[in-house]
N, C-alpha and C positions, 0 to 999 in steps of 0.2 A: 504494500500500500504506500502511496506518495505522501510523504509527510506534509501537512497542512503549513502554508506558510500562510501568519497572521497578520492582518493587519491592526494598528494599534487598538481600535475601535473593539474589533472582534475579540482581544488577545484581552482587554480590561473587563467586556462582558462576561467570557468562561470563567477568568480567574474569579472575578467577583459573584460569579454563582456557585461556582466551587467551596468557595472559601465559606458561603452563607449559608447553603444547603447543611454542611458539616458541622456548623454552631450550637453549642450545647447552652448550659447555664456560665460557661466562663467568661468571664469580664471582658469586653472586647480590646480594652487596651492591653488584656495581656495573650488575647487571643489572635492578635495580630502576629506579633512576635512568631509564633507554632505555625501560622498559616504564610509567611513572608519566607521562613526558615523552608518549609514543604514545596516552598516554587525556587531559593535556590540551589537544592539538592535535588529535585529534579530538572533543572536548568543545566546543570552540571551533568550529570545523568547522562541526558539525551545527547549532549555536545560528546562525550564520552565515547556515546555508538556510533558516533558520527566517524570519529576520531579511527576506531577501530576497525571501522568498514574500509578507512580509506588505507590504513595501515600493510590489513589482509588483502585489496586488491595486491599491493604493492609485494608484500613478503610472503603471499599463501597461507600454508599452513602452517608457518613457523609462528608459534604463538608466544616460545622464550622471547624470538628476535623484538616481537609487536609488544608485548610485554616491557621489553627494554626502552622502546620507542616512546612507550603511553607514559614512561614515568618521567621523562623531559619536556611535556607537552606543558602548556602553560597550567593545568589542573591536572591531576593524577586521581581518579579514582582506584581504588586499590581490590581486587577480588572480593565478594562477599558483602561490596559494601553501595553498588550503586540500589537506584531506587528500582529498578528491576527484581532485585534481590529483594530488596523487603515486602516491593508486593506479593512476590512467593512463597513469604512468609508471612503473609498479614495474617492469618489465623492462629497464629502462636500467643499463647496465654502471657508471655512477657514482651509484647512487640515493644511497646516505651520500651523496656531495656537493649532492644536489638538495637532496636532504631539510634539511641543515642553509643550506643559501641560503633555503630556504623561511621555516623557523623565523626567521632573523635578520633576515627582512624581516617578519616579524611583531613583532618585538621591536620594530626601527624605526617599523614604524607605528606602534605603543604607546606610545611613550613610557617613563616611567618605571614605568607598569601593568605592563608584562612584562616590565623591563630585567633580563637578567640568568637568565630563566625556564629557556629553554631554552639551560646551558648544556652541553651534551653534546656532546658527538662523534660524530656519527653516519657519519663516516669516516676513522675509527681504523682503523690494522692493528692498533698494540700491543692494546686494549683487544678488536676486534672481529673480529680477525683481517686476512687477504687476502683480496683484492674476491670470492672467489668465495665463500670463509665466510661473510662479511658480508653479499652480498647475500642469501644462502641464509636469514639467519637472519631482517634485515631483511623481505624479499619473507611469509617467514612470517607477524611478526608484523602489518606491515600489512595481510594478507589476513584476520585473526583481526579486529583493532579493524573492518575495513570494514564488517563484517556486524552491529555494534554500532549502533543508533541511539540515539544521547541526546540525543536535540532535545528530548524528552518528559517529562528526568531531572529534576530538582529539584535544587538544584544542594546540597542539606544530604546527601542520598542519594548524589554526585556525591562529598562534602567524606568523605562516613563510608565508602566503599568506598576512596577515596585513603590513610586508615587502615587499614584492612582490609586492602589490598595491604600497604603496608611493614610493618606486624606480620605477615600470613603471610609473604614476605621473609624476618622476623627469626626468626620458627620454625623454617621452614624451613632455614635455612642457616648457623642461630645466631648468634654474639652479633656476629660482624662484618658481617651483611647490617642487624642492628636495633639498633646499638649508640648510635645517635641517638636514637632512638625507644622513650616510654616506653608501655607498653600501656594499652590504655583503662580495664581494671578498676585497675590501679594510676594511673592520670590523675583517674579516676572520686571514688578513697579521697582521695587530694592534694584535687583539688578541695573536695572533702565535710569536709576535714579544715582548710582555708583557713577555712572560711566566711565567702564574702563577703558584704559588706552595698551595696543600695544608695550610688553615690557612691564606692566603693571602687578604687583605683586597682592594677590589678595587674601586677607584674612578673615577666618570664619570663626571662632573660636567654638562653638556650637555647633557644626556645621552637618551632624547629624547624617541624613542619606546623601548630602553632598547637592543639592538638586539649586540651592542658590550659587553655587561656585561653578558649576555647571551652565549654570542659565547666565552668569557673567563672563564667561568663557564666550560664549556663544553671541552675546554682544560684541566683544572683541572682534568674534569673526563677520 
């Protein structure tokens, strides 16, 4: 099957029905976090098979040689740990714990690229409830993200729907889900209102998803 290349429009409606459909009683400011963390780990993921497809055209069936290759590439997912893997095991009575053994060995193979990325909890009582809650809500949302493919995504489309989430978030659930988070048309005015030049060096001390240093980046150009 041809993987779905999204346009931003379409790519902000799935995720954001995805992300809704799967909501339990948890707070959405910190339900966001779990749902944000589930689209870069499958974002990663799919780039991953993309990766490997192109690898094995290239090297066959040498999977040491491709093996070698995937762990230079700018993201390393490491065996056992992409989001493939844990769909096949989404019925396991301790997914939270797979799940966060997965991520933390993704961290480790990264280095300081992901240090720190995924730091969530994915097997919380306080936060997630007990394992039946949890799994219940978990098993939902990775069966939402699976039927996503973004091998095809562009990763600026990828960067502006990761906004589009935490602002509906912050709409949604007001000022404690987006209380970090400043919205684009107001990032857009700042920006616009900075004017930067050429050579300009700019500080964010806050700077959070990065999406006002970005948007005056972009005035620049």
């Amino acid at each position: 099957m041809t993987p779905k290349k999204y346009t931003q429009a379409e790519l902000n409606k799935v995720l954001w029905a995805s992300a809704d459909s799967s909501r339990t009683s948890v707070d959405a400011g910190v339900y966001k976090d779990y749902v944000l963390t589930m689209l870069f780990f499958k974002y990663l993921s799919d780039l991953s098979k993309v990766q490997h497809e192109k690898y094995k055209k290239r090297f066959g069936d040498d999977e040491k040689r491709i093996a070698e290759k995937m762990k230079l590439d700018r993201f390393y997912i490491p065996p056992k740990t992409s989001f493939d893997y844990i769909y096949k095991i989404h019925e396991t009575d301790n997914l939270g714990e797979e799940l966060n053994k997965a991520l933390h060995r993704i961290e480790d193979a990264n280095g300081k690229k992901l240090e720190g990325v995924f730091s969530v909890d994915f097997n919380s009582d306080s936060v997630l409830g007990k394992q039946q809650q949890r799994n219940k809500m978990l098993r939902h949302l990775i069966h939402d993200f699976y039927k996503i493919d973004l091998s095809e995504t562009d990763d600026d489309i990828i960067g502006n729907s990761y906004m589009y989430m935490i602002e509906k978030f912050g709409a949604d659930a007001g000022k404690k889900a987006g209380e970090f988070f400043t919205t684009k048309t107001v990032a857009t005015l700042v920006a616009k209102l900075s004017q930067p030049k050429p050579g300009d060096r700019i500080c964010d001390p806050a700077c959070g998803s990065g999406g006002l240093l970005l948007l005056a980046g972009n005035e620049i150009d």
